[in-house]
DRENMAR-677923 format. One line per 3 residues: their letters; for each residue x, y, z of N, C-alpha, C. Coordinates in nm, 3 decimals. Example, Ala and Ser with C-alpha at 12.3 -4.5 7.8 and 13.67 -1.06 7.14 Angstrom:
2
AS	1.319 -0.569 0.780 1.230 -0.450 0.780 1.320 -0.330 0.780  1.285 -0.225 0.708 1.367 -0.106 0.714 1.290 0.003 0.787
//
This chain:
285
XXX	6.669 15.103 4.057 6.548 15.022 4.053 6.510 14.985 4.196  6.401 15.004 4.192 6.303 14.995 4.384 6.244 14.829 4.362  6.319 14.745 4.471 6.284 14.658 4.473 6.192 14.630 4.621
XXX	6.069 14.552 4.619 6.044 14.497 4.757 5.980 14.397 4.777  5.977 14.368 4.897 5.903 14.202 4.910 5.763 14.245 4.887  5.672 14.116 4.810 5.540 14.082 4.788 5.458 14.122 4.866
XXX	5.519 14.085 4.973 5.411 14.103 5.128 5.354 14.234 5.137  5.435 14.326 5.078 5.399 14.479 5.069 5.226 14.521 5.027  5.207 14.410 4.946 5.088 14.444 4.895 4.970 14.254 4.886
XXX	5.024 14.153 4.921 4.965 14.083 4.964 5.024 13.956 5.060  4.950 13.887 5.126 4.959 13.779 5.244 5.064 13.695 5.187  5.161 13.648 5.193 5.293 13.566 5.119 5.268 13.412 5.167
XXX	5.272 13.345 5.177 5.257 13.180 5.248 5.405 13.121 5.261  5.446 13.180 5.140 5.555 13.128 5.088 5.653 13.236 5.018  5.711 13.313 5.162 5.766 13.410 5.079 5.878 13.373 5.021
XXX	5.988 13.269 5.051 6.108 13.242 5.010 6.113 13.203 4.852  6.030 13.169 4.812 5.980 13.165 4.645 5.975 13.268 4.579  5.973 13.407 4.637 5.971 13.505 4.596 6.082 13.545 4.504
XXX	6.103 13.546 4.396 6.255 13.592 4.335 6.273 13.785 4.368  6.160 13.834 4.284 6.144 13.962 4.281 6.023 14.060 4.272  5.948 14.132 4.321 5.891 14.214 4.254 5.973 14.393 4.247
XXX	5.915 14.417 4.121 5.975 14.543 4.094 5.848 14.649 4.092  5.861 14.735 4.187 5.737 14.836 4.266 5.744 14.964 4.182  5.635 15.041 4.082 5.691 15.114 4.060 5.568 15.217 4.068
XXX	5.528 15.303 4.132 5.419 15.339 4.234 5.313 15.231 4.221  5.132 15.255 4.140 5.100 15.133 4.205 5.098 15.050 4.103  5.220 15.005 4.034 5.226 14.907 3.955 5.341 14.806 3.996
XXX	5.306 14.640 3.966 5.419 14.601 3.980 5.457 14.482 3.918  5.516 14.495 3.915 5.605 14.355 3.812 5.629 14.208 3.900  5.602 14.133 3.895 5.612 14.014 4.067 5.709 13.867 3.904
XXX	5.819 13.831 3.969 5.881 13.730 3.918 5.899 13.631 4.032  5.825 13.479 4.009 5.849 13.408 4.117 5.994 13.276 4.062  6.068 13.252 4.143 6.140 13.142 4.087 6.119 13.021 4.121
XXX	6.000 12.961 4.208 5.998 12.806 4.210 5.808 12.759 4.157  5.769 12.674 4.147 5.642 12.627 4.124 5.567 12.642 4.236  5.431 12.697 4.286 5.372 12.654 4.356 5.330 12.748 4.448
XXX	5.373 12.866 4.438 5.357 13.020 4.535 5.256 13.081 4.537  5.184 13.090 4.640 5.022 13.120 4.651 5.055 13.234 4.770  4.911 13.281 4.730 4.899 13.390 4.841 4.721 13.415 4.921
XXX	4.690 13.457 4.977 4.563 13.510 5.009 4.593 13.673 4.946  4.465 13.643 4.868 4.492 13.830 4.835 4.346 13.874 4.873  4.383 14.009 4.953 4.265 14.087 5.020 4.282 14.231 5.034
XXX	4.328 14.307 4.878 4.371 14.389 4.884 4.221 14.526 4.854  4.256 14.626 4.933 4.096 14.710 4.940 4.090 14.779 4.829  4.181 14.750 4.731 4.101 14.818 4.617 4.177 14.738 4.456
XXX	4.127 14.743 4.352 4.063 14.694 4.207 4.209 14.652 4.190  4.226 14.549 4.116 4.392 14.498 4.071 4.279 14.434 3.903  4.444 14.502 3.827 4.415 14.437 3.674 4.548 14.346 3.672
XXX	4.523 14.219 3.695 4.652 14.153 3.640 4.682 14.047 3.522  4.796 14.113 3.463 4.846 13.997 3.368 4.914 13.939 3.358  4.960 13.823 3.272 5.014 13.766 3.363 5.157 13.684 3.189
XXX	5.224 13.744 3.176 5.330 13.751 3.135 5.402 13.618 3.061  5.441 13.568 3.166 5.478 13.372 3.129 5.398 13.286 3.298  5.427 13.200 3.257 5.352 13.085 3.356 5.202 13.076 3.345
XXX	5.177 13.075 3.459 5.026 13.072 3.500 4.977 13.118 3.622  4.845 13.194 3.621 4.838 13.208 3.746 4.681 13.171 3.786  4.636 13.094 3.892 4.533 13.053 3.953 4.471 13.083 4.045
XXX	4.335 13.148 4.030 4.276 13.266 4.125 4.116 13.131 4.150  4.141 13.085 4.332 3.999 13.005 4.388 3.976 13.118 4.466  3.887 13.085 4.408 3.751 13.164 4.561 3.633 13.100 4.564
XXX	3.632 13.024 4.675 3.604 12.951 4.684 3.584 12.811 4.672  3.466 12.723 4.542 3.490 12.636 4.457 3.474 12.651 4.370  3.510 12.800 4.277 3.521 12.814 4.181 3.715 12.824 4.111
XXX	3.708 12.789 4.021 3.873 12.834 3.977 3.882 12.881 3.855  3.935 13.002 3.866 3.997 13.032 3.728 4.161 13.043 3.689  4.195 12.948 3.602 4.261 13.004 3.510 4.349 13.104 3.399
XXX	4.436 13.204 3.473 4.486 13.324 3.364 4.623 13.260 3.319  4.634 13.227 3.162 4.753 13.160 3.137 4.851 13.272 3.069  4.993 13.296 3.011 5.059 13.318 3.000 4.986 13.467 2.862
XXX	5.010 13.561 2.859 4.903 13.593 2.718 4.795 13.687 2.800  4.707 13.635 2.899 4.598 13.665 2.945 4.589 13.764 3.052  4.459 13.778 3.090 4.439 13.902 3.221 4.320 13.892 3.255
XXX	4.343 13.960 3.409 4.217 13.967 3.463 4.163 14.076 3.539  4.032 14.092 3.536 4.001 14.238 3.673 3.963 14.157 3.808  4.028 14.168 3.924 3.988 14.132 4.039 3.919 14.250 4.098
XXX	3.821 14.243 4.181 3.762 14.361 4.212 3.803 14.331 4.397  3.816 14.481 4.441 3.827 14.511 4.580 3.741 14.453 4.670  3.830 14.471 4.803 3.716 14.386 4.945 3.682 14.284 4.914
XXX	3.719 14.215 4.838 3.686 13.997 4.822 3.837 13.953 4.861  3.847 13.810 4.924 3.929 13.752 4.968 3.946 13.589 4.859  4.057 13.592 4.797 4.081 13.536 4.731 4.215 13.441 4.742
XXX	4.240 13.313 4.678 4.321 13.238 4.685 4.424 13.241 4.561  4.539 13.306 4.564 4.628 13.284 4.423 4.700 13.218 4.442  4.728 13.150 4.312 4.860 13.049 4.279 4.942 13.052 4.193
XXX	5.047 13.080 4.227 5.147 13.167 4.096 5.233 13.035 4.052  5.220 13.005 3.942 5.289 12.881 3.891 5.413 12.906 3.775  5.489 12.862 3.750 5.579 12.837 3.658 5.480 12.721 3.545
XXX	5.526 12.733 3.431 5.523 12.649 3.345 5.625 12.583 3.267  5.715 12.432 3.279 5.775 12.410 3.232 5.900 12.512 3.272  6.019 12.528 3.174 6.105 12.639 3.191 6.068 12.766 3.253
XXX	5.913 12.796 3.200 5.925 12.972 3.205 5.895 12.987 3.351  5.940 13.075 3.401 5.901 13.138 3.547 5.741 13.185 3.551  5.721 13.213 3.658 5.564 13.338 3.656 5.646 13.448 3.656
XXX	5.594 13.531 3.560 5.601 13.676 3.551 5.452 13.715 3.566  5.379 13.773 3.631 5.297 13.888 3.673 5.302 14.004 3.680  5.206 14.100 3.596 5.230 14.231 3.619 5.107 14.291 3.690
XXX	5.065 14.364 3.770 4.959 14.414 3.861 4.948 14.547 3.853  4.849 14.605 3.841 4.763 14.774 3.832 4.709 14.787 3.943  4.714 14.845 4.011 4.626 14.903 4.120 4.557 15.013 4.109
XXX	4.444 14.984 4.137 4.345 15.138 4.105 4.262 15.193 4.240  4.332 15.283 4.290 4.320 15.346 4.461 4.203 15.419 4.399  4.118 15.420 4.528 3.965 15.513 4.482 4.048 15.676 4.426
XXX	4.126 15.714 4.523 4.122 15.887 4.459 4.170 15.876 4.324  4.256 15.777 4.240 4.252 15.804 4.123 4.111 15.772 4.044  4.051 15.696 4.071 3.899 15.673 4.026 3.839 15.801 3.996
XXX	3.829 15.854 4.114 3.740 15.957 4.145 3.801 16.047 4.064  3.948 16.120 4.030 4.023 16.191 3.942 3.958 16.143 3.773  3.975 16.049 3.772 3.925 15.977 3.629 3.756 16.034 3.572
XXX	3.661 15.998 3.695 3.576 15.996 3.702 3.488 16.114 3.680  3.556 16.235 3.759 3.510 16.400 3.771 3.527 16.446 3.656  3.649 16.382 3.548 3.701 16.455 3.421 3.653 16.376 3.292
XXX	3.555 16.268 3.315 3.512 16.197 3.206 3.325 16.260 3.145  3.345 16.217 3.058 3.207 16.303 2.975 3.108 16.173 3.023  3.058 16.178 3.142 2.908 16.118 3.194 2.791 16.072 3.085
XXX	2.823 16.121 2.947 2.718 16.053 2.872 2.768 15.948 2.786  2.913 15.914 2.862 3.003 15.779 2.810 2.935 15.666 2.836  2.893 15.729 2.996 2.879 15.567 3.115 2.696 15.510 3.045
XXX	2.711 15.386 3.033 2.598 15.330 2.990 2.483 15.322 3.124  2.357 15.301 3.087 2.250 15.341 3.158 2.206 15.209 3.181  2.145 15.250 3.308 2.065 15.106 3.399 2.179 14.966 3.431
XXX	2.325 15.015 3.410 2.348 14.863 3.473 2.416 14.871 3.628  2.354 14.768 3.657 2.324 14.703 3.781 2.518 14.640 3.811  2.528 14.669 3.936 2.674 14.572 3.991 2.692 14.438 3.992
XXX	2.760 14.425 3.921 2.769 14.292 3.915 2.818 14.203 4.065  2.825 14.079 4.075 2.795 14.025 4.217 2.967 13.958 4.135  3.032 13.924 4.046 3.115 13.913 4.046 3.275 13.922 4.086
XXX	3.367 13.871 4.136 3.481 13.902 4.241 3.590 13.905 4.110  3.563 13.831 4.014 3.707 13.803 3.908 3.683 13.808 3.789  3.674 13.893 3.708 3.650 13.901 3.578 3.774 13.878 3.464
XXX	3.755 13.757 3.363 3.846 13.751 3.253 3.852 13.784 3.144  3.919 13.877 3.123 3.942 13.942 3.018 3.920 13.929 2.895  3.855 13.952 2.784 3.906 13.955 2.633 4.004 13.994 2.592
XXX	4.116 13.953 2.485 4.196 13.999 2.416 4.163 14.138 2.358  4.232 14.243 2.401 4.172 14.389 2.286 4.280 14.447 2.273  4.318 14.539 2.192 4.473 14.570 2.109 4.504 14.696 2.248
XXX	4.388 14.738 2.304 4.382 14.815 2.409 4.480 14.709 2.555  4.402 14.645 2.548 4.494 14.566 2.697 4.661 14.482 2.604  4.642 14.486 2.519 4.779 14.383 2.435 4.841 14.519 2.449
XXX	4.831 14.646 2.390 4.959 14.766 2.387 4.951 14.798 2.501  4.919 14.821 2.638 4.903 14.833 2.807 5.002 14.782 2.816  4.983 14.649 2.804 5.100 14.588 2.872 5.231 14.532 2.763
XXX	5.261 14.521 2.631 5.361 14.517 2.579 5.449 14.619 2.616  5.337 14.772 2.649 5.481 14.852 2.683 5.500 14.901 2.791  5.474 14.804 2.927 5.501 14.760 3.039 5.626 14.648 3.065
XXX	5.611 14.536 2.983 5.651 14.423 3.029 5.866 14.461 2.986  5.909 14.531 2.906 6.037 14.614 2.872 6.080 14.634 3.039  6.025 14.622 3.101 6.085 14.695 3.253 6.099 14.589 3.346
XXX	6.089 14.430 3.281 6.098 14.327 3.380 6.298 14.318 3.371  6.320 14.332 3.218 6.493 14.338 3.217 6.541 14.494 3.230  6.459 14.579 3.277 6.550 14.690 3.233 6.605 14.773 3.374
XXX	6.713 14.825 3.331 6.754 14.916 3.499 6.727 15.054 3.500  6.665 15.070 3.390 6.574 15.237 3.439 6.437 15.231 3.456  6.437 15.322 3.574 6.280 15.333 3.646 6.207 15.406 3.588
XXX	6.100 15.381 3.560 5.999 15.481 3.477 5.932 15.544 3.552  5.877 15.687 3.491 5.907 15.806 3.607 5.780 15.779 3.651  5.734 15.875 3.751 5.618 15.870 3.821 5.489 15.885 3.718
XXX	5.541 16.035 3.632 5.415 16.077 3.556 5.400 15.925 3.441  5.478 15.892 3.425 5.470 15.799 3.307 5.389 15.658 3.353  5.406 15.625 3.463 5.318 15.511 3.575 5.135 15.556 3.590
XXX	5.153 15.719 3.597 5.031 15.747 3.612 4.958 15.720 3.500  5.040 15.729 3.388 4.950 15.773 3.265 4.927 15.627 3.258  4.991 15.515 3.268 4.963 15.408 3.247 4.825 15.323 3.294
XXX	4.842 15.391 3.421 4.699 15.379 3.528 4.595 15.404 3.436  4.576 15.573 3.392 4.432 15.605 3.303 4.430 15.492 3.221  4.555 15.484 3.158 4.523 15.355 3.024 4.468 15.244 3.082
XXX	4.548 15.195 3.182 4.444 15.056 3.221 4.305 15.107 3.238  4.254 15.165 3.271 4.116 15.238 3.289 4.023 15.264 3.209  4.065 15.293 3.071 4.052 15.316 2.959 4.030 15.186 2.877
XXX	4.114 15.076 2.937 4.165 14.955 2.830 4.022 14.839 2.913  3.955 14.880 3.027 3.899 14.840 3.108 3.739 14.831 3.090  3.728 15.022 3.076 3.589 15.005 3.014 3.569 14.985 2.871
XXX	3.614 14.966 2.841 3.648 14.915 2.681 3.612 14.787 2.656  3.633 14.719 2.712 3.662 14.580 2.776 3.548 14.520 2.797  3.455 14.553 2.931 3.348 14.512 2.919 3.243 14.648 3.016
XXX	3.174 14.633 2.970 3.068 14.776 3.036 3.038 14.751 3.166  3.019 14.606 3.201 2.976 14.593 3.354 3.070 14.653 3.417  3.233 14.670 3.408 3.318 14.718 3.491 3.277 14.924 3.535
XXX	3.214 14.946 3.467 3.174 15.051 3.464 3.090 15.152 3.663  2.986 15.045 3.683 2.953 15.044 3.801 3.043 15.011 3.916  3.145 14.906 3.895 3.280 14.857 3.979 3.321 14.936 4.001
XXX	3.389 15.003 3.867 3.481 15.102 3.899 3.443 15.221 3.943  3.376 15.327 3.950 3.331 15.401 3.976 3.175 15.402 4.111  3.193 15.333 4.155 3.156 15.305 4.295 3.232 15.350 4.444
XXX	3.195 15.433 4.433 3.277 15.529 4.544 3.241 15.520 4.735  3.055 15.434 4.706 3.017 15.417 4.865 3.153 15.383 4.966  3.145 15.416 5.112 3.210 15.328 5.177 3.152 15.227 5.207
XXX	3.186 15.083 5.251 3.185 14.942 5.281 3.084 14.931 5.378  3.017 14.848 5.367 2.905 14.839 5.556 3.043 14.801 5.607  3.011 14.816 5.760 3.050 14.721 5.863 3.003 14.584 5.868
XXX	3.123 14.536 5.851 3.099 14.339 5.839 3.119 14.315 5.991  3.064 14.254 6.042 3.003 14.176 6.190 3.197 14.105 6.209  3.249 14.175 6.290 3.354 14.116 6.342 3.382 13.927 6.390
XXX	3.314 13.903 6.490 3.264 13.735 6.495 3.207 13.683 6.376  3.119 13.737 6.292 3.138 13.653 6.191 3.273 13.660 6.097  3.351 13.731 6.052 3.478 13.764 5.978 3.561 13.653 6.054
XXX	3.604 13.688 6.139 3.700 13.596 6.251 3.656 13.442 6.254  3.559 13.437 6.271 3.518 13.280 6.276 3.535 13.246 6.198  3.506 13.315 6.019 3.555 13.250 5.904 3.677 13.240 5.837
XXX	3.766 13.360 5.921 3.898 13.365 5.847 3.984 13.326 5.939  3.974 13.291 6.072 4.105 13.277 6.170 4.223 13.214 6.159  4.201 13.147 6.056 4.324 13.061 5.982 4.435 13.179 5.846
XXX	4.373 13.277 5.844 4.444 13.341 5.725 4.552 13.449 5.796  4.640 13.438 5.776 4.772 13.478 5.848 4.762 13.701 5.812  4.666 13.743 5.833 4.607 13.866 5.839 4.681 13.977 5.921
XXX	4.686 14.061 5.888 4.723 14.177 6.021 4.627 14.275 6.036  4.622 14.330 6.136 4.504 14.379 6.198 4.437 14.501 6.093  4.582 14.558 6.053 4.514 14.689 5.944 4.436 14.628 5.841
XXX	4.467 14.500 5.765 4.380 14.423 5.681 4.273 14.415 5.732  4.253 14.356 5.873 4.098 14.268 5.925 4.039 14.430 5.946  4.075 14.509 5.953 3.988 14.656 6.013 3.949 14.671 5.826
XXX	4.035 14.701 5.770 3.963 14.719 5.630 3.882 14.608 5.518  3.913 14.519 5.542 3.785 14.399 5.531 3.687 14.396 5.562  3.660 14.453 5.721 3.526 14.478 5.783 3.444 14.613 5.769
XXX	3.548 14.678 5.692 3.483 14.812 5.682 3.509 14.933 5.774  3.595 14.908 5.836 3.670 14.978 5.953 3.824 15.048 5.936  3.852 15.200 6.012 3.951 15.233 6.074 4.007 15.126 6.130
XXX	4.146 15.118 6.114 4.210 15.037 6.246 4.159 15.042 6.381  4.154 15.233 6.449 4.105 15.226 6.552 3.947 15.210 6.623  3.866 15.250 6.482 3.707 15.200 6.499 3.761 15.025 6.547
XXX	3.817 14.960 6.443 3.831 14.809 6.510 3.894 14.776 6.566  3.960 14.862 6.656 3.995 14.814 6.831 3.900 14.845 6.882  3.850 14.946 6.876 3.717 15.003 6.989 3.599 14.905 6.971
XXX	3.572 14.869 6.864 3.452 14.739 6.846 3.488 14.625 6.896  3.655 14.599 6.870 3.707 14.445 6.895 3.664 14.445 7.110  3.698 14.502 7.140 3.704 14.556 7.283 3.529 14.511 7.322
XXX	3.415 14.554 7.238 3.301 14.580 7.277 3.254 14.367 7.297  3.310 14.284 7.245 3.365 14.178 7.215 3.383 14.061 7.289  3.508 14.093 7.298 3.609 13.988 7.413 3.727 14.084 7.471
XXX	3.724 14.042 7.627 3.825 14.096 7.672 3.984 14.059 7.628  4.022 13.999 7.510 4.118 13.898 7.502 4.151 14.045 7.398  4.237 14.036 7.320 4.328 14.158 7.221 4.310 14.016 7.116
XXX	4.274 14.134 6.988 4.222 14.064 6.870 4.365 13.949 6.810  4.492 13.986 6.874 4.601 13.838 6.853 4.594 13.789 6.938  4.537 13.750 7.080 4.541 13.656 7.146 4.369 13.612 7.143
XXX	4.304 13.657 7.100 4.147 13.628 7.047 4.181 13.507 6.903  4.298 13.533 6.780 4.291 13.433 6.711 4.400 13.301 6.734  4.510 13.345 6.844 4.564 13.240 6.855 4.473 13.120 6.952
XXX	4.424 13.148 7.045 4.284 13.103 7.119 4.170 13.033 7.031  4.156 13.114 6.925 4.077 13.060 6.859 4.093 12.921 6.780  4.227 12.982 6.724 4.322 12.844 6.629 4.318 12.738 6.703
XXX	4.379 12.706 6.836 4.398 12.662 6.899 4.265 12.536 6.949  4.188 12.601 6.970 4.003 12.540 6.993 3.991 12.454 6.876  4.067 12.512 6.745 3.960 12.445 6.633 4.097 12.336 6.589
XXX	4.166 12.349 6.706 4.332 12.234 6.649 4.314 12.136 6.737  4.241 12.185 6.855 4.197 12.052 6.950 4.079 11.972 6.926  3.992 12.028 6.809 3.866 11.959 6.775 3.906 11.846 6.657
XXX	3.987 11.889 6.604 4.051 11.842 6.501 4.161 11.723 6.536  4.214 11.740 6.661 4.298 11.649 6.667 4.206 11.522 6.736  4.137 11.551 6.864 4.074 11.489 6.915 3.957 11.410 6.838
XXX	3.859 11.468 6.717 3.754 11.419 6.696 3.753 11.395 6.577  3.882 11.464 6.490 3.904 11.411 6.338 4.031 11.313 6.308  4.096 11.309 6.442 4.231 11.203 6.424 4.315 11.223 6.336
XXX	4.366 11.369 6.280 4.446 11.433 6.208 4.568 11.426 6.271  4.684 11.470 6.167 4.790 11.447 6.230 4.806 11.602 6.255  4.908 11.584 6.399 4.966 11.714 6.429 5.016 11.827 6.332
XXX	5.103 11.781 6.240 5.149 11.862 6.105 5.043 11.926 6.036  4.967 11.842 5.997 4.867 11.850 5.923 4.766 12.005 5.999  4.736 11.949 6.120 4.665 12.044 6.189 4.680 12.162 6.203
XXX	4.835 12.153 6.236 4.914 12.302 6.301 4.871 12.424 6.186  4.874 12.361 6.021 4.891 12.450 5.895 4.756 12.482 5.899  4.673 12.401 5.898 4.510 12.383 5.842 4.450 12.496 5.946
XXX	4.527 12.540 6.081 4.455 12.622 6.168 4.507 12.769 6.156  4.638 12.802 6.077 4.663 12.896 6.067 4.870 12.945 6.106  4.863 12.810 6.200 4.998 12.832 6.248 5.109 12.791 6.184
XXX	5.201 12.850 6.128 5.332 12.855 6.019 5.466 12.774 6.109  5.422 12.785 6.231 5.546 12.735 6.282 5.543 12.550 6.377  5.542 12.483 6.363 5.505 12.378 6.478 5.532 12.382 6.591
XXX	5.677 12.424 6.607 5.744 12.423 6.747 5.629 12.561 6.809  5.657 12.609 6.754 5.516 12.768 6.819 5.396 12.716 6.851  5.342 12.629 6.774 5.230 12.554 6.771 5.184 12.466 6.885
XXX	5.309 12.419 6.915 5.305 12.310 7.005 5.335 12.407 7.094  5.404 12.479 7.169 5.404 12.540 7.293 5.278 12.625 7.328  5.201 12.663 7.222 5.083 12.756 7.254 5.002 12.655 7.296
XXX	4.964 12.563 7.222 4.868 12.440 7.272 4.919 12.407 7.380  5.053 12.373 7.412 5.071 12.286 7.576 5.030 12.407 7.719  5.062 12.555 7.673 5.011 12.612 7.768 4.865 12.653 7.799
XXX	4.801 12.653 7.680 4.651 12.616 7.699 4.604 12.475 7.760  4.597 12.346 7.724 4.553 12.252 7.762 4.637 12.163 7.807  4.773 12.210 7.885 4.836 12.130 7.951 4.889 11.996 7.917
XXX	4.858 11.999 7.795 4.954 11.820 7.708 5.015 11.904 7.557  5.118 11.863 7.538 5.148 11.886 7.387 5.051 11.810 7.261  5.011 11.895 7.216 4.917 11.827 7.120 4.948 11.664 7.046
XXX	5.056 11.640 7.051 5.031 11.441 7.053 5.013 11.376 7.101  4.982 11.450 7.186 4.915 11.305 7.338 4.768 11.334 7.301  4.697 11.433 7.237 4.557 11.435 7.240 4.504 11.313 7.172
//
């Protein structure tokens, strides 16, 4: 059995909460063991998740939804989202996750009878769609969830086939997913300064921020460059930093408080980056 850390496939906050996920190409099984484990998820393409025991809590923004123990959801690609993986009472979070990479789309897509797909609908502007109960998504995953106790790996072809089924169990489900899924454009280019200014706090790595914006990694060095002379990690620690001194100085926040709210995981790190920028350790501000 192929085990690996979370981080593999989204932003961790809190990885030590992590008990397990079990990877089994792009499906995965995620078991957390304490209350309270959130993530930023900004993954570039379609996740169906359900969600087993506990609860799990998807903000974006000021909206919140709700997927309780039983339930599921379609998150759609390129949106940046807030999860919260909860325990309930005794039971742990168990989560199970689908990933749907464009080339299997497109595989799906070339071999389906075109006078399936319904006419005139429009994309929905939606980031999180919740599911109905259908005997289609209930048998998906009943004969998925056998592999959270078990020590044989299920083979590759057998993962794939599971994929069509979610796919299957999907447009079934509701028709708007129809345009989602089978939307093949590439992404505009999202305006770098604006992305950064809004996310500089989200603990990101560069291959993420290039595919968020619609970019190669190396298209977004060559743009980051056109920019600021600074390298896109010393462009957001700089940045953090600006918006930890506005904050300390003009909102009278506490240091702790600040260090997290700007992006920085560590204090002692926190505090030495600030003292070599503005020459005081941030409690004297």
């Amino acid at each position: 059995m192929y085990i690996e850390k979370f981080a593999a496939t989204e932003i961790m906050d809190e990885l030590q909460n992590a008990f397990q996920t079990l990877s089994y190409s792009d499906i995965f099984l995620s078991c957390f063991s304490e209350n309270g484990t959130h993530c930023v998820h900004s993954k570039p393409e379609h996740v169906l998740i359900y969600i087993y025991s506990g609860e799990q809590v998807i903000v974006d923004r000021n909206k919140k939804i709700t997927i309780k123990a039983g339930e599921c959801a379609f998150v759609r690609r390129d949106h940046r989202l807030t999860m919260y993986k909860n325990s309930k009472g005794k039971q742990l979070y168990k989560g199970i996750s689908l990933v749907f990479k464009r080339n299997l789309l497109r595989e799906f897509y070339s071999q389906m009878d075109k006078s399936e797909i319904p006419k005139d609908l429009k994309i929905s502007e939606r980031k999180v769609f919740k599911l109905k109960s259908t005997p289609a998504i209930e048998s998906l995953f009943l004969s998925l969830t056998p592999y959270f106790n078990s020590n044989v790996k299920p083979t590759e072809g057998v993962m794939h086939l599971k994929l069509l089924e979610g796919i299957y169990a999907l447009l079934n489900n509701n028709e708007l997913l129809y345009p989602i899924l089978f939307d093949f454009a590439e992404p505009w280019k999202i305006d770098l300064l604006v992305f950064l200014n809004e996310n500089y706090m989200d603990d990101l790595s560069m291959e993420q921020i290039s595919s968020l914006t619609g970019r190669s990694l190396a298209t977004f060095k060559r743009d980051f460059k056109k920019i600021s002379s600074l390298t896109p990690q010393k462009w957001l620690i700089k940045k953090r930093l600006e918006m930890a001194y506005i904050q300390l100085k003009e909102e009278n926040k506490k240091v702790q408080e600040v260090c997290t709210e700007v992006g920085f995981k560590n204090l002692s790190h926190f505090s030495t980056a600030f003292k070599k920028q503005y020459g005081i350790p941030p409690t004297e501000i």
